[in-house]
PyMOL Python script that loads the backbone (N, CA, C, O; Angstrom):
from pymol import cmd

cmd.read_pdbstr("""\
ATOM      1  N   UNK A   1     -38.331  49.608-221.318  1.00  0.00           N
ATOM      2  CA  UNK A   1     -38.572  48.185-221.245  1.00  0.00           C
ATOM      3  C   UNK A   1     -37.820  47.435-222.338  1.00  0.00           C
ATOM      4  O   UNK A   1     -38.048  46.237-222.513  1.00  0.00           O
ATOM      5  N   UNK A   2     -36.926  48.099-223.086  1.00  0.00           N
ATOM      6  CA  UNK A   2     -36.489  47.706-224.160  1.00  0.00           C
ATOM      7  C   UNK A   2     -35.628  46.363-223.668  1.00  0.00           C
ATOM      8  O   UNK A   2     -34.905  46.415-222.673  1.00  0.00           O
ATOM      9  N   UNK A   3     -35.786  45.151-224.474  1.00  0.00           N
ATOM     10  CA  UNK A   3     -34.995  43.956-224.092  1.00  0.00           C
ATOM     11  C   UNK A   3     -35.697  43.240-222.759  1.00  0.00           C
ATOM     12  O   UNK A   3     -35.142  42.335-222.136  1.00  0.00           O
ATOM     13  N   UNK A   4     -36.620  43.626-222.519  1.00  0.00           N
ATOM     14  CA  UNK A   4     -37.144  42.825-221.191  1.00  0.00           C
ATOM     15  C   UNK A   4     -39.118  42.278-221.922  1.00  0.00           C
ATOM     16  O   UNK A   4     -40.271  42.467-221.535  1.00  0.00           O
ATOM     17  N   UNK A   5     -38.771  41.912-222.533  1.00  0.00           N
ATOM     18  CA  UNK A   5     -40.196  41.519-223.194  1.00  0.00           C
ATOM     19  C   UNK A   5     -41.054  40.336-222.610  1.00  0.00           C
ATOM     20  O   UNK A   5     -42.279  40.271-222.710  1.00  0.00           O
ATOM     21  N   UNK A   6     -40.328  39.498-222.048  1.00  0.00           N
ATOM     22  CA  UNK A   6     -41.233  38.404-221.030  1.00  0.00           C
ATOM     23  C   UNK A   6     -41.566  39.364-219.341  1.00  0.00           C
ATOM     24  O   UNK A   6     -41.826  38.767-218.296  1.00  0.00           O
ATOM     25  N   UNK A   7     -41.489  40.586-219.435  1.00  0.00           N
ATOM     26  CA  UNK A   7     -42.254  41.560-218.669  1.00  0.00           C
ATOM     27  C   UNK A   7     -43.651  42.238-219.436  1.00  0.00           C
ATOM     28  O   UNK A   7     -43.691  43.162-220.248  1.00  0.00           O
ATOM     29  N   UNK A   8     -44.866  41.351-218.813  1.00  0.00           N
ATOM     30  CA  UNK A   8     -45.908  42.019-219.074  1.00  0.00           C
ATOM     31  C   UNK A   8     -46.337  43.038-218.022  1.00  0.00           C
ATOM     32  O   UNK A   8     -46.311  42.975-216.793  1.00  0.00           O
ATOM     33  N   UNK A   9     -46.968  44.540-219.337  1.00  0.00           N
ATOM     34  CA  UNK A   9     -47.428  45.608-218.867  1.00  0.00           C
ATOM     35  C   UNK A   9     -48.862  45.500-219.000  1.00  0.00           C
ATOM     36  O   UNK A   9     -49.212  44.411-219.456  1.00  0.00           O
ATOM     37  N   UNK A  10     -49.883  46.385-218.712  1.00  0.00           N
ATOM     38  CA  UNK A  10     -50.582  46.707-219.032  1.00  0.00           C
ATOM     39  C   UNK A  10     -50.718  47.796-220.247  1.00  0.00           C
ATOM     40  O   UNK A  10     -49.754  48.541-220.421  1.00  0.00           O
ATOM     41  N   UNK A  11     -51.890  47.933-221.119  1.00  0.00           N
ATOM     42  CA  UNK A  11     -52.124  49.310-222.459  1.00  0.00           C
ATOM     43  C   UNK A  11     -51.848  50.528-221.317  1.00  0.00           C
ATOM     44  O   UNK A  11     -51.485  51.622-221.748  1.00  0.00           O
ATOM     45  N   UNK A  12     -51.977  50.385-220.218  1.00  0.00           N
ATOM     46  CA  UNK A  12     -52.102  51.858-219.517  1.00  0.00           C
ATOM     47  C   UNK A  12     -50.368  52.317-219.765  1.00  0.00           C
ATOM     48  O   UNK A  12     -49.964  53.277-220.421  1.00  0.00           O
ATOM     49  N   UNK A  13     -49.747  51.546-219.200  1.00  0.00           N
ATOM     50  CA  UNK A  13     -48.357  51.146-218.457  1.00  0.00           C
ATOM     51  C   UNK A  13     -47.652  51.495-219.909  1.00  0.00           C
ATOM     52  O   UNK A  13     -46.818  52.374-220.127  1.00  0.00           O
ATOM     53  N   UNK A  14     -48.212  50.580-220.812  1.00  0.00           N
ATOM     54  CA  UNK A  14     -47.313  50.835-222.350  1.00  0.00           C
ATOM     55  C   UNK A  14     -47.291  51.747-223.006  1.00  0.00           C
ATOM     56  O   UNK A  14     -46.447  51.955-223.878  1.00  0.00           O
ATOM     57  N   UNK A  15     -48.647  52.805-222.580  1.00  0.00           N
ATOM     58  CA  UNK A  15     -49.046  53.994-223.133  1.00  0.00           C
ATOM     59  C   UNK A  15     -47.278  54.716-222.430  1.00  0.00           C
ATOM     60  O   UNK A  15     -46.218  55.002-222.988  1.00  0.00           O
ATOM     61  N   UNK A  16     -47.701  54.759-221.161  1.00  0.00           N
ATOM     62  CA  UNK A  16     -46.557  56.052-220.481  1.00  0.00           C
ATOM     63  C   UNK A  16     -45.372  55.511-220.825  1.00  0.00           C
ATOM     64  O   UNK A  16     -44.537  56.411-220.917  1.00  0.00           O
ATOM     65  N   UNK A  17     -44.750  54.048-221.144  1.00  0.00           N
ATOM     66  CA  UNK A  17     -43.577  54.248-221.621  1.00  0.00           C
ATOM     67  C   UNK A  17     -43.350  54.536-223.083  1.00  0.00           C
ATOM     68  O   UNK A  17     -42.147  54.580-223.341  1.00  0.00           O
ATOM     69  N   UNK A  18     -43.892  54.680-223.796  1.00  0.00           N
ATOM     70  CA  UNK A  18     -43.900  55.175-224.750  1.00  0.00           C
ATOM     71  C   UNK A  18     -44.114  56.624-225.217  1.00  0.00           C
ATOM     72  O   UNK A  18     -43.867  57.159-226.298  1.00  0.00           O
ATOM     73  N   UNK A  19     -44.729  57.174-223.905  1.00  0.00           N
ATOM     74  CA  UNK A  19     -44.574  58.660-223.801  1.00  0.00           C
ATOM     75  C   UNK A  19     -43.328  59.193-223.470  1.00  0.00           C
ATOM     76  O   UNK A  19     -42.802  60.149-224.040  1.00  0.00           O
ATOM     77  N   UNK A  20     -42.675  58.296-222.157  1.00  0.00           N
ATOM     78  CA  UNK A  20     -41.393  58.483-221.990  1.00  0.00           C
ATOM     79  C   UNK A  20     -40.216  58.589-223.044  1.00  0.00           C
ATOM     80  O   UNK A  20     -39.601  59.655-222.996  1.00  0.00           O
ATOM     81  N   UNK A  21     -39.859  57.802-223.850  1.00  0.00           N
ATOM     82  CA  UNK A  21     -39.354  57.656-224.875  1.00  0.00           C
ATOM     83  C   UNK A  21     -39.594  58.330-225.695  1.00  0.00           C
ATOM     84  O   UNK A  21     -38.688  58.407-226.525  1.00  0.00           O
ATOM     85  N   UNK A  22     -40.481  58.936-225.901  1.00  0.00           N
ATOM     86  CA  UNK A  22     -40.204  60.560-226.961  1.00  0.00           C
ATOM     87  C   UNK A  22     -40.424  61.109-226.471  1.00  0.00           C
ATOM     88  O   UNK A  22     -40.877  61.988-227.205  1.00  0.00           O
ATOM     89  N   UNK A  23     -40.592  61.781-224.378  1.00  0.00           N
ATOM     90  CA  UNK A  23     -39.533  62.465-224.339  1.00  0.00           C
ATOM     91  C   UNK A  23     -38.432  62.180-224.119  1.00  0.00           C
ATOM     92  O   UNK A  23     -37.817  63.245-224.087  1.00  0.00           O
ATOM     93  N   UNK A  24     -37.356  60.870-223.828  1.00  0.00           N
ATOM     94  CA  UNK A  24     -36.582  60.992-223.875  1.00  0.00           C
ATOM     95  C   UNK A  24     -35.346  61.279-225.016  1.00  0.00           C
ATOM     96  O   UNK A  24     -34.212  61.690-224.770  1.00  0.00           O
ATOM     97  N   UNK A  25     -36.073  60.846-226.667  1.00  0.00           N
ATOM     98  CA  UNK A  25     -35.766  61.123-227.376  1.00  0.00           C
ATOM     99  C   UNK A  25     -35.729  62.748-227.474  1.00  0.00           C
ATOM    100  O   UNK A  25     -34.675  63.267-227.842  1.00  0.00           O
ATOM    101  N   UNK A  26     -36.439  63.266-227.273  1.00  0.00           N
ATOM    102  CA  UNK A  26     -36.890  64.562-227.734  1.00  0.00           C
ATOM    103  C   UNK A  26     -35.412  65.456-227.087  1.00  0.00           C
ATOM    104  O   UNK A  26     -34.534  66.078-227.685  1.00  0.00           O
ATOM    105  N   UNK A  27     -35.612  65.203-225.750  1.00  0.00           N
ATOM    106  CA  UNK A  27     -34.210  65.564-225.097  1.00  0.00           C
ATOM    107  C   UNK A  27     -32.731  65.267-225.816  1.00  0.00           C
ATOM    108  O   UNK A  27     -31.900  66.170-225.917  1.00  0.00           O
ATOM    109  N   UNK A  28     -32.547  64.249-226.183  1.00  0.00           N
ATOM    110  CA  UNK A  28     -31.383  63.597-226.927  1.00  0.00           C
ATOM    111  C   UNK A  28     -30.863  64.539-228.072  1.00  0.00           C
ATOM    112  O   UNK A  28     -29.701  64.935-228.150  1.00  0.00           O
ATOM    113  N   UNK A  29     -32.222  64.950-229.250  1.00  0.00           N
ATOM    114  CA  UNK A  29     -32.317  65.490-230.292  1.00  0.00           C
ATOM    115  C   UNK A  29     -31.666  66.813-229.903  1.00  0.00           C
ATOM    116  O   UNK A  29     -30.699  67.313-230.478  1.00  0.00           O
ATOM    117  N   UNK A  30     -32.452  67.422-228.634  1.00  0.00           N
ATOM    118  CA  UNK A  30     -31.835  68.614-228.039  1.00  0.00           C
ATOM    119  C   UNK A  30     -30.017  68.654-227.768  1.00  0.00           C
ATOM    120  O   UNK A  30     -29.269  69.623-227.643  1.00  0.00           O
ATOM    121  N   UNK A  31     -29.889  67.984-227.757  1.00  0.00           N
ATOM    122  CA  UNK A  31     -28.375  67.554-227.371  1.00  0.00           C
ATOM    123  C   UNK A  31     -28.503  67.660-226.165  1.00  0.00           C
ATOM    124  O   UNK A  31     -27.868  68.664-225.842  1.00  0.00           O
ATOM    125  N   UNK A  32     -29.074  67.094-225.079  1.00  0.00           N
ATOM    126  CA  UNK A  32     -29.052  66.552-224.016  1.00  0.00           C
ATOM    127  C   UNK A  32     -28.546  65.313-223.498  1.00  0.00           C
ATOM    128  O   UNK A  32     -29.336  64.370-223.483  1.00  0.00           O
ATOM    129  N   UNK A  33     -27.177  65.104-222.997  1.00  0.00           N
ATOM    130  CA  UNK A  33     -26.465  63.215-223.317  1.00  0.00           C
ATOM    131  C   UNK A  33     -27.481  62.609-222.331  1.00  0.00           C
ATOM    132  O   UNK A  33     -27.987  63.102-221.322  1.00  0.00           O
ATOM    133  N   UNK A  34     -27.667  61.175-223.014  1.00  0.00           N
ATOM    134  CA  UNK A  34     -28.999  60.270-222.504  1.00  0.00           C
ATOM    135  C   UNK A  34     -28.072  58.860-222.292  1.00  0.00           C
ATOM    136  O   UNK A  34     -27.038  58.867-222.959  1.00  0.00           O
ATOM    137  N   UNK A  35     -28.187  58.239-221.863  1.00  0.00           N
ATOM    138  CA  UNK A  35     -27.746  56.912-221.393  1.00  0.00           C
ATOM    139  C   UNK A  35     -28.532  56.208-220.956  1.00  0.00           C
ATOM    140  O   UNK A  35     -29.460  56.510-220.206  1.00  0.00           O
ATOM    141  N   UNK A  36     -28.124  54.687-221.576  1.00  0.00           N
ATOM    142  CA  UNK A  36     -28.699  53.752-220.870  1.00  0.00           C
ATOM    143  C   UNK A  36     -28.409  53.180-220.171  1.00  0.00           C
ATOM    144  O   UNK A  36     -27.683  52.214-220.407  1.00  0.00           O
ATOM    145  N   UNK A  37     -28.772  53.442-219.126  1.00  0.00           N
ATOM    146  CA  UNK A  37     -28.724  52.443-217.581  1.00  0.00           C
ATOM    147  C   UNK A  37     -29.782  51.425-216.751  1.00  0.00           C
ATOM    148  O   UNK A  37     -30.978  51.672-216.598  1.00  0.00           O
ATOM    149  N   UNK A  38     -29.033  50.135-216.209  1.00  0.00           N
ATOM    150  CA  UNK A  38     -29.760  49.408-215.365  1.00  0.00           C
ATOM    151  C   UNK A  38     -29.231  49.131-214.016  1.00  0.00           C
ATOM    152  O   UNK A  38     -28.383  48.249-213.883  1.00  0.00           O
ATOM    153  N   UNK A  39     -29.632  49.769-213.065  1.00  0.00           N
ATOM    154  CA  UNK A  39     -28.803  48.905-211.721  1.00  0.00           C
ATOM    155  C   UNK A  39     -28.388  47.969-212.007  1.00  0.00           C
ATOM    156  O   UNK A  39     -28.831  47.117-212.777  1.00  0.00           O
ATOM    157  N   UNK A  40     -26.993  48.014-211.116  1.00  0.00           N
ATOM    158  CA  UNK A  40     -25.989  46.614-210.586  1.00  0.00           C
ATOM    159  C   UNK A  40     -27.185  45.836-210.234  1.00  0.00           C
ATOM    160  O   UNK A  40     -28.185  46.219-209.628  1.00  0.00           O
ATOM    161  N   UNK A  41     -26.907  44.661-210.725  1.00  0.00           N
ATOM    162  CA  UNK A  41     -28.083  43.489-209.905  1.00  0.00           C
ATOM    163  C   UNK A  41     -29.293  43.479-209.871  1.00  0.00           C
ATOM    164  O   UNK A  41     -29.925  42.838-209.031  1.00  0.00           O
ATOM    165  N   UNK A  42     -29.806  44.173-210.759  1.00  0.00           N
ATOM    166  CA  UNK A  42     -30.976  44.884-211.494  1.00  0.00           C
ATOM    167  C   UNK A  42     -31.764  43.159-211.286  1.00  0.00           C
ATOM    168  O   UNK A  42     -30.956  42.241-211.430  1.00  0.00           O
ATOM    169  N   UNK A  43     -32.909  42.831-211.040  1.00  0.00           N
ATOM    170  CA  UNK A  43     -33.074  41.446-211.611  1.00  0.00           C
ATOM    171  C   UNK A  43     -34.985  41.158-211.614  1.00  0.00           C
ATOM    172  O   UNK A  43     -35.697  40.957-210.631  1.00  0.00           O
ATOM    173  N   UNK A  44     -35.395  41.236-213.083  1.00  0.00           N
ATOM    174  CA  UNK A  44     -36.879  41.000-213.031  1.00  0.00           C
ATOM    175  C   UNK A  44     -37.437  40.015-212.666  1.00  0.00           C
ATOM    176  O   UNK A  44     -38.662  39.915-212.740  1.00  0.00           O
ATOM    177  N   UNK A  45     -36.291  38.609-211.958  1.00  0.00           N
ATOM    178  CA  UNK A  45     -37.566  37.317-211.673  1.00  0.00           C
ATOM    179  C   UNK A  45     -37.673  37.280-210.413  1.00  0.00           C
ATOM    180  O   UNK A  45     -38.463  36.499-209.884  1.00  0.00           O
TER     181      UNK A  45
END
""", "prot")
cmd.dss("prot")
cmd.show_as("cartoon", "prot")
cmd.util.cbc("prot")
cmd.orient("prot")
């Protein structure tokens, strides 16, 4: 959700992305290449 902050989650919702993110870190550390991606035309409104 990084950079999209006028997107409200719920504590449930914020919990799992924040689980996500260390594992996705965790992977990275591994030397696993991680990227950030958003769909073409990606659009939250």
């Amino acid at each position: 959700m990084e950079g999209w902050h006028e997107v409200s989650v719920t504590s449930e919702t914020q919990v799992g992305i924040v689980a996500i993110e260390a594992t996705v870190n965790e992977f990275a550390q591994a030397g696993v290449p991680v990227e950030h991606w958003i769909p073409e035309h990606f659009d939250l409104k």
